[in-house]
C-alpha positions as CSV (number, residue, x, y, z in Angstrom):
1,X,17.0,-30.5,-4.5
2,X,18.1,-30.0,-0.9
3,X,20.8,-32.6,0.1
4,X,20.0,-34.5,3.2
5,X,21.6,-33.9,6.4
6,X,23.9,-36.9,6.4
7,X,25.4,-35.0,3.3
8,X,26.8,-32.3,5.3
9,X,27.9,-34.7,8.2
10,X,25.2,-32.9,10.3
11,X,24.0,-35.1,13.7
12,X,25.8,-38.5,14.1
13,X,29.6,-38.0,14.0
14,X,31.8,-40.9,15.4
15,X,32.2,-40.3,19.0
16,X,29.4,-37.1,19.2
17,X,27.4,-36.9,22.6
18,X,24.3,-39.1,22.1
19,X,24.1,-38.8,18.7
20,X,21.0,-37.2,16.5
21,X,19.4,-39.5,13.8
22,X,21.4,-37.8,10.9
23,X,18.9,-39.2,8.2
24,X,16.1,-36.4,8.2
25,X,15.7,-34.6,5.4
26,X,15.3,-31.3,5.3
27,X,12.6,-31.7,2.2
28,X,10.6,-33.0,4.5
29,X,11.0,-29.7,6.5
30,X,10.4,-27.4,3.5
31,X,7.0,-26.9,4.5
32,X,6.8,-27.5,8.2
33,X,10.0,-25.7,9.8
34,X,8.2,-22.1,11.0
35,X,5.3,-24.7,12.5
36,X,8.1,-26.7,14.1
37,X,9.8,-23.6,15.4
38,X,6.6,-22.0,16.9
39,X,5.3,-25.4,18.1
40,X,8.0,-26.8,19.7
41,X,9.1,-25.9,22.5
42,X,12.6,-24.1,22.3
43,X,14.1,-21.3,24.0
44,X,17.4,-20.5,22.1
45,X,20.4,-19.1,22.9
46,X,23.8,-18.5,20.6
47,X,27.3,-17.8,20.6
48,X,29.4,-16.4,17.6
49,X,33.5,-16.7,17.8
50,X,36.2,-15.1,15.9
51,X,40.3,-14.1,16.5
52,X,40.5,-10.8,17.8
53,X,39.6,-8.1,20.2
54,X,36.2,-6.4,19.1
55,X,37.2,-3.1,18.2
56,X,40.1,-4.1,16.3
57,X,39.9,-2.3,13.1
58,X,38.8,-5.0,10.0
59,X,37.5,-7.6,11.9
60,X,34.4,-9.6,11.7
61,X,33.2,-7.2,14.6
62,X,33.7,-4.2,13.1
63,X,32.0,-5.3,9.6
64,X,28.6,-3.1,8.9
65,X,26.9,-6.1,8.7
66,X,27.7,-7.4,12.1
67,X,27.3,-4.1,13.4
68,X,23.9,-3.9,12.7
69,X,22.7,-7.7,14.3
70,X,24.8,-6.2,17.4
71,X,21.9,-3.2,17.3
72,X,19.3,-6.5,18.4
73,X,17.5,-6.4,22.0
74,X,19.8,-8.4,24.3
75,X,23.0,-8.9,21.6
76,X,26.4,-7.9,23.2
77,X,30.5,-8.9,22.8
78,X,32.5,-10.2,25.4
79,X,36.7,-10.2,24.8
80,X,38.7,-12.8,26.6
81,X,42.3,-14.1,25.8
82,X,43.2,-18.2,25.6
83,X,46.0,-17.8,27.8
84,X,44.0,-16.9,30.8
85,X,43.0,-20.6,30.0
86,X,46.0,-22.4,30.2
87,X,47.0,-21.9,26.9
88,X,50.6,-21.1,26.7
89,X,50.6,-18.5,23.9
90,X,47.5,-15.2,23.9
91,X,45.7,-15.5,21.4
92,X,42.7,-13.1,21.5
93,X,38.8,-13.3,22.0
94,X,35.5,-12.3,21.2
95,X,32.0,-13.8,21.2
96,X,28.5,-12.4,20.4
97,X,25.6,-13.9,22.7
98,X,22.6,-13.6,24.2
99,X,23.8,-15.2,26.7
100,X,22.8,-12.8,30.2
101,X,25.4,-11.6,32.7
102,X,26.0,-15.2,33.9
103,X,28.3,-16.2,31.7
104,X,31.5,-14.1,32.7
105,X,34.9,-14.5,30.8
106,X,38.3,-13.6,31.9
107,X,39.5,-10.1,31.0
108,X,41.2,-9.8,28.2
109,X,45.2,-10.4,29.0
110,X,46.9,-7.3,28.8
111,X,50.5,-5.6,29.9
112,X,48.9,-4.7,32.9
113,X,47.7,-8.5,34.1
114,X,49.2,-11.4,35.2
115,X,48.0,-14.6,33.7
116,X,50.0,-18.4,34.0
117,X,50.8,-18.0,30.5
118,X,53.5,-15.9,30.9
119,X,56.9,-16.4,31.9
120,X,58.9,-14.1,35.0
121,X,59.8,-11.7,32.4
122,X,56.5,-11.2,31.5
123,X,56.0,-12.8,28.2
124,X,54.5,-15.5,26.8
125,X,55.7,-19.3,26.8
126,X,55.4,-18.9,22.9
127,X,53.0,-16.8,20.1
128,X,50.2,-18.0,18.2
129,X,52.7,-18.3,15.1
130,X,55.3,-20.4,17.0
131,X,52.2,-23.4,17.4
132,X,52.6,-25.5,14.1
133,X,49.6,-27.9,14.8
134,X,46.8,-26.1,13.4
135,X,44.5,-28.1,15.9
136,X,46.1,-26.5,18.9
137,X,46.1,-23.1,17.2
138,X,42.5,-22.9,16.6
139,X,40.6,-24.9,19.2
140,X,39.3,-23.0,21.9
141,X,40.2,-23.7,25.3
142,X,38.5,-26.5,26.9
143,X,37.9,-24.5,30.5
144,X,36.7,-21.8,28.8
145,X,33.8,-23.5,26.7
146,X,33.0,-25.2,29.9
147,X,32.2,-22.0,31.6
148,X,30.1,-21.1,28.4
149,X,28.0,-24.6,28.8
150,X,28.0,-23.9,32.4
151,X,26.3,-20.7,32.0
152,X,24.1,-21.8,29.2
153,X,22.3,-24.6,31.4
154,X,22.2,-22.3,34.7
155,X,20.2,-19.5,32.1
156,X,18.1,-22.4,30.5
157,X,17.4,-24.1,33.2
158,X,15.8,-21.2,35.4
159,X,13.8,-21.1,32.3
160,X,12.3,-24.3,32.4
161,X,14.7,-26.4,30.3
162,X,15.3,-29.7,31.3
163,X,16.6,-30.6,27.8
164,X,20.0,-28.7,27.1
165,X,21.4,-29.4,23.2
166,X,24.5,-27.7,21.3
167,X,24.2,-27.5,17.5
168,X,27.8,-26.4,16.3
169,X,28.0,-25.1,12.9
170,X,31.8,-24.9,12.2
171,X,32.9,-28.0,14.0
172,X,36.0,-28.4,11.8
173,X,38.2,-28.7,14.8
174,X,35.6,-30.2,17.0
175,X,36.8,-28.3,20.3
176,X,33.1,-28.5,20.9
177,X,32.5,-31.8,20.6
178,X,35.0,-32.6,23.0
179,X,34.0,-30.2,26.1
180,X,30.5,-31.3,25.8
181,X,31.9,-35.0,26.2
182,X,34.1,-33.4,29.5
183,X,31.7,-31.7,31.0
184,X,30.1,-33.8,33.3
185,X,30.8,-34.7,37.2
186,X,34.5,-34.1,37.9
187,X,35.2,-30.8,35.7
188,X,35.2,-27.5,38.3
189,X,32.5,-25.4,35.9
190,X,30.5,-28.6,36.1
191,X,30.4,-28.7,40.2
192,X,30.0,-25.0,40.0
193,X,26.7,-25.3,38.2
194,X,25.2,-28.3,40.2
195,X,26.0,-26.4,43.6
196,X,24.4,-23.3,41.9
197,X,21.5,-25.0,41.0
198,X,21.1,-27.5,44.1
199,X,20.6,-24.1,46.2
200,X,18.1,-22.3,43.7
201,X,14.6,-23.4,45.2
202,X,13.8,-23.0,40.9
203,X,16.0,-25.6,39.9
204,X,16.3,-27.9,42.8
205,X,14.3,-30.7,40.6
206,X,18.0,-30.7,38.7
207,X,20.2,-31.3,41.8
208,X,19.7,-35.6,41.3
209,X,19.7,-35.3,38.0
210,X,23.5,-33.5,37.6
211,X,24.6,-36.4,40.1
212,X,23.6,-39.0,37.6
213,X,23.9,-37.2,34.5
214,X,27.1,-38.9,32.2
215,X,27.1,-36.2,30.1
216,X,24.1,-33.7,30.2
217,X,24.4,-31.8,27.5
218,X,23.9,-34.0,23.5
219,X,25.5,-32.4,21.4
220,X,25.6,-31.9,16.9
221,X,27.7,-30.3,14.5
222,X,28.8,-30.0,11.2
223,X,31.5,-27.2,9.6
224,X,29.2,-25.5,6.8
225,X,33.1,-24.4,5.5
226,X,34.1,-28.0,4.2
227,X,32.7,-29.7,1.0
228,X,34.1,-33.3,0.5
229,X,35.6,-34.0,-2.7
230,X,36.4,-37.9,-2.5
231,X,38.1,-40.2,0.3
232,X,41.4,-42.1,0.1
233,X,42.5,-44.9,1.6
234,X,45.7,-44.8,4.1
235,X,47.3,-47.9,5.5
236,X,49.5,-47.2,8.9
237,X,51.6,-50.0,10.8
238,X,51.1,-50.2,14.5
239,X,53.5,-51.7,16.5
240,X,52.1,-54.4,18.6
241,X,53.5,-56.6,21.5
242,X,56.5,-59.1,20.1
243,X,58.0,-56.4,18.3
244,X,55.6,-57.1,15.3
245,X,53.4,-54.5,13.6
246,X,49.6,-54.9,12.9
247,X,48.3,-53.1,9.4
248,X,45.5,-50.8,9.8
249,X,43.4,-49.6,7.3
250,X,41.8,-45.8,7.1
251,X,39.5,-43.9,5.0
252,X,40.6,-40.2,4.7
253,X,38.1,-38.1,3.8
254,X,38.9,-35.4,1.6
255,X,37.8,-31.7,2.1
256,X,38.1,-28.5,0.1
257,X,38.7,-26.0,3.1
258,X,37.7,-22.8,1.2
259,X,34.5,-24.3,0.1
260,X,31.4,-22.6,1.6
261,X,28.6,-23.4,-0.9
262,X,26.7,-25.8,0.5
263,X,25.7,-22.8,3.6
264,X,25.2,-20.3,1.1
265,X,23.1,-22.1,-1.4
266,X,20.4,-23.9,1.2
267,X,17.5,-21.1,2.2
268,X,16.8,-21.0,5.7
269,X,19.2,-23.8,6.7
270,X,19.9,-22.7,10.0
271,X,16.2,-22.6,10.8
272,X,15.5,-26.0,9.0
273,X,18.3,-27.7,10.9
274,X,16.8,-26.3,14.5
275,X,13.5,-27.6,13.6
276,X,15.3,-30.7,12.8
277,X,17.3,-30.8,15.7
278,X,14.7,-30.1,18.4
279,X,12.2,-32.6,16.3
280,X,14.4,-35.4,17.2
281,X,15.4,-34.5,21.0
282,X,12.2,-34.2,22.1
283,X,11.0,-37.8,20.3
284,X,13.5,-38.8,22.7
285,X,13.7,-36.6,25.3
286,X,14.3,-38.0,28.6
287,X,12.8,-35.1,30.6
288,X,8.6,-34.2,30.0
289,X,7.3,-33.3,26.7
290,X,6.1,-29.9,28.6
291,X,9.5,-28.8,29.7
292,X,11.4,-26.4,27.0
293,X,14.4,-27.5,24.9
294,X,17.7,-25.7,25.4
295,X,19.2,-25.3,21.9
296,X,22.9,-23.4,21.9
297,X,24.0,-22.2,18.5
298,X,27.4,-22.0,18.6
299,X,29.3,-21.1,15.3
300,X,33.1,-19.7,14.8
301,X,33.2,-18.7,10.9
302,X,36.6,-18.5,9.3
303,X,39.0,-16.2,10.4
304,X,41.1,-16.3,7.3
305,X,40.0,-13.2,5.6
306,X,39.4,-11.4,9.0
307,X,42.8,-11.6,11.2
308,X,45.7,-9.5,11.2
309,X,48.2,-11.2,9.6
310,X,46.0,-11.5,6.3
311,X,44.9,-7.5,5.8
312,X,46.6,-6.8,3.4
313,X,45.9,-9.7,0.8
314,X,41.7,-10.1,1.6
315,X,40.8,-6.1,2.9
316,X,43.6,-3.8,2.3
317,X,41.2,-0.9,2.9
318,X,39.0,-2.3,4.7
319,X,36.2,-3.7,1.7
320,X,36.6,-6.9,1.0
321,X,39.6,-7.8,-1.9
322,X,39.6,-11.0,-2.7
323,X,37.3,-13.7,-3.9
324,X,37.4,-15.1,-0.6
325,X,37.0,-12.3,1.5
326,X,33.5,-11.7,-0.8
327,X,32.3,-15.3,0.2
328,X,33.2,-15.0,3.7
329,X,31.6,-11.7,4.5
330,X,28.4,-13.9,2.6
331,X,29.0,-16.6,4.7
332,X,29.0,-14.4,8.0
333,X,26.3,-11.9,7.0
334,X,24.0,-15.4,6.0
335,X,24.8,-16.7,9.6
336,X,23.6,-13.5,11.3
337,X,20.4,-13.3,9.6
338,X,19.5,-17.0,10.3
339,X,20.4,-16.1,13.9
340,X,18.7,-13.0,13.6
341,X,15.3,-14.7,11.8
342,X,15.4,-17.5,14.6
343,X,15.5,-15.2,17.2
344,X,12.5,-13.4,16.6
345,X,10.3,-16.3,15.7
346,X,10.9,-18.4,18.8
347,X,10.0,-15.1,20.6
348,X,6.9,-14.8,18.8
349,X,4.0,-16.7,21.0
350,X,1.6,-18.8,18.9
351,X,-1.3,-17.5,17.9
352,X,-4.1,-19.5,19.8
353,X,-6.9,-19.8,17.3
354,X,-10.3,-18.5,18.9
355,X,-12.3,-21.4,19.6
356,X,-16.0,-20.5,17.8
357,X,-18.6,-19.5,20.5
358,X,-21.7,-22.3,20.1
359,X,-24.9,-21.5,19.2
360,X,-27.2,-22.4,21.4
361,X,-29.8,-24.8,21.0
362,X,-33.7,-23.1,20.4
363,X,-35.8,-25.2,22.4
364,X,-39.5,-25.0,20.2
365,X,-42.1,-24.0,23.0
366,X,-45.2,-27.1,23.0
367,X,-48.5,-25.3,21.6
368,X,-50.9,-25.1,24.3
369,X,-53.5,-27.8,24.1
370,X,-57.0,-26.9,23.8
């Protein structure tokens, strides 16, 4: 039995960006998600993140696998480095999209360029292995996933989209969440977009609605990594005013962080949760029923297994080592072909069925009277 999407913490999350209705399940889906998919509405674009320049050698980019969905029409990689983001360590870059030319990145830092991350002698403030909040050492930078939404609505929105939704699939450190709650009036990608679209004749409909937007893009997520394996309840004192101290209650819950089965066990759940997804925006979509829905995939897999520092335990030789290494490249290689499978059938027009020509009516000619 398929578990329901609550289950995976998929939709409402506390604090998410106009919130889905988490309670669909996806048995009711079984059936009905290719009719969904070809029926609705939804033009679909998708990012894919992971540590690491592209071409460096045992990475998730250079995996056969990932190879291959990079062989698809309008696939490609772009590198960039968190420091030319205000971060104050480099920390290396790459995502696969199908995003076009409009969304542009910083080159990747280098010897040979200058970013504020480094100091007069030309080095960084500190290195990814100096950060000891793992929060800070894997969220990606808030100004750079701006210019990513930025780009996404500009693209969609020539397209017809007046709908613009982000469904991320590895929201474990919820970077996501939290730029799609910041970008709105007031952030510099966000004013970059409404002036680009206030002067495009195509999307000048959009110009009011930017100005009164809150947050324009809703956004989802859920991290198809965790499994939860129980809560426990914490009790913290807060000091309050009077020099006394109030006793807060707080349900932890648990996670097992290596845990992946949920993703790999569920056929077509990327598919499923799209049709989902776009089921419930446009039930309560604020723009009309004719426009397109933007849907933006956006999913960074575990980099565990994949960076440099952890070559020689998980992929010595390059083939995967460990038992870990063997789920991730199942993890990854399911993700691509979900992409790959939802690409193709939200391309695919559909079929109008041929209406039947009528017959026509045979008139009986009156017999002559005699």
């Amino acid at each position: 039995m398929l578990p329901n999407l609550s289950n995976l913490a998929i939709g409402s999350k506390e604090g998410a960006v106009d919130p889905i209705e988490p309670n669909r399940e996806f048995e009711e889906l079984e059936s009905t998600a290719d009719e969904l998919l070809k029926t609705l509405k939804i033009k679909l674009s998708f990012t894919v993140e992971n540590p690491g320049p592209s071409k460096r050698p045992k990475s998730l980019f250079v995996q056969p696998y990932t190879l291959e969905f990079l062989k698809l029409d309008g696939v490609r990689t772009i590198d960039t480095s968190y420091c030319k983001y205000g971060e104050p360590f480099r920390k290396d870059t790459t995502f696969i999209t199908n995003l076009e030319e409009g969304f542009c990145l910083e080159r990747r830092c280098e010897g040979r360029f200058v970013c504020t991350g480094k100091k007069r002698n030309r080095t960084h403030d500190s290195s990814v292995q100096d950060v000891s909040n793992p929060c800070s050492k894997n969220a990606i930078p808030e100004r750079l996933l701006h210019e990513l939404l930025a780009a996404f609505v500009y693209e969609q929105a020539l397209l017809g989209c007046r709908e613009f939704h982000v469904i991320d699939c590895f929201s474990g450190w919820e970077s996501f969440r939290r730029a799609c709650e910041t970008f709105k009036p007031g952030a510099e990608a966000f004013k970059r977009l409404a002036e680009r679209l206030s002067v495009d004749e195509r999307t000048s409909d959009m110009a009011l609605w930017l100005k009164i937007a809150q947050r324009p893009v809703t956004y989802s997520g859920f991290d198809a990594q965790n499994h939860r394996t129980g809560t426990e309840e914490r009790v913290q004192y807060v000091p309050v005013q009077g020099g006394k101290k109030r006793v807060v209650k707080q349900t932890v819950v648990k996670t097992d962080p290596l845990y992946v089965g949920d993703f790999l066990e569920m056929p077509d759940m990327l598919p499923k949760l799209v049709a989902a997804e776009a089921l419930a925006i446009r039930e309560r979509a604020r723009s009309p029923k004719d426009k397109p829905i933007a849907v933006l995939l956006h999913a960074s897999p575990p980099c565990t297994t994949f960076s440099q520092a952890a070559l020689y335990v998980h992929r010595p030789s390059g083939e995967p080592l460990s038992e870990l290494a063997v789920r991730h490249d199942e993890l990854v290689k399911k993700l691509l072909s979900e992409i790959a499978y939802l690409t193709r059938t939200l391309q695919e027009k559909p079929q109008d069925t041929p209406e039947t020509p009528e017959t026509p009516e045979i008139q009986e000619t009156p017999e002559p009277t005699t």
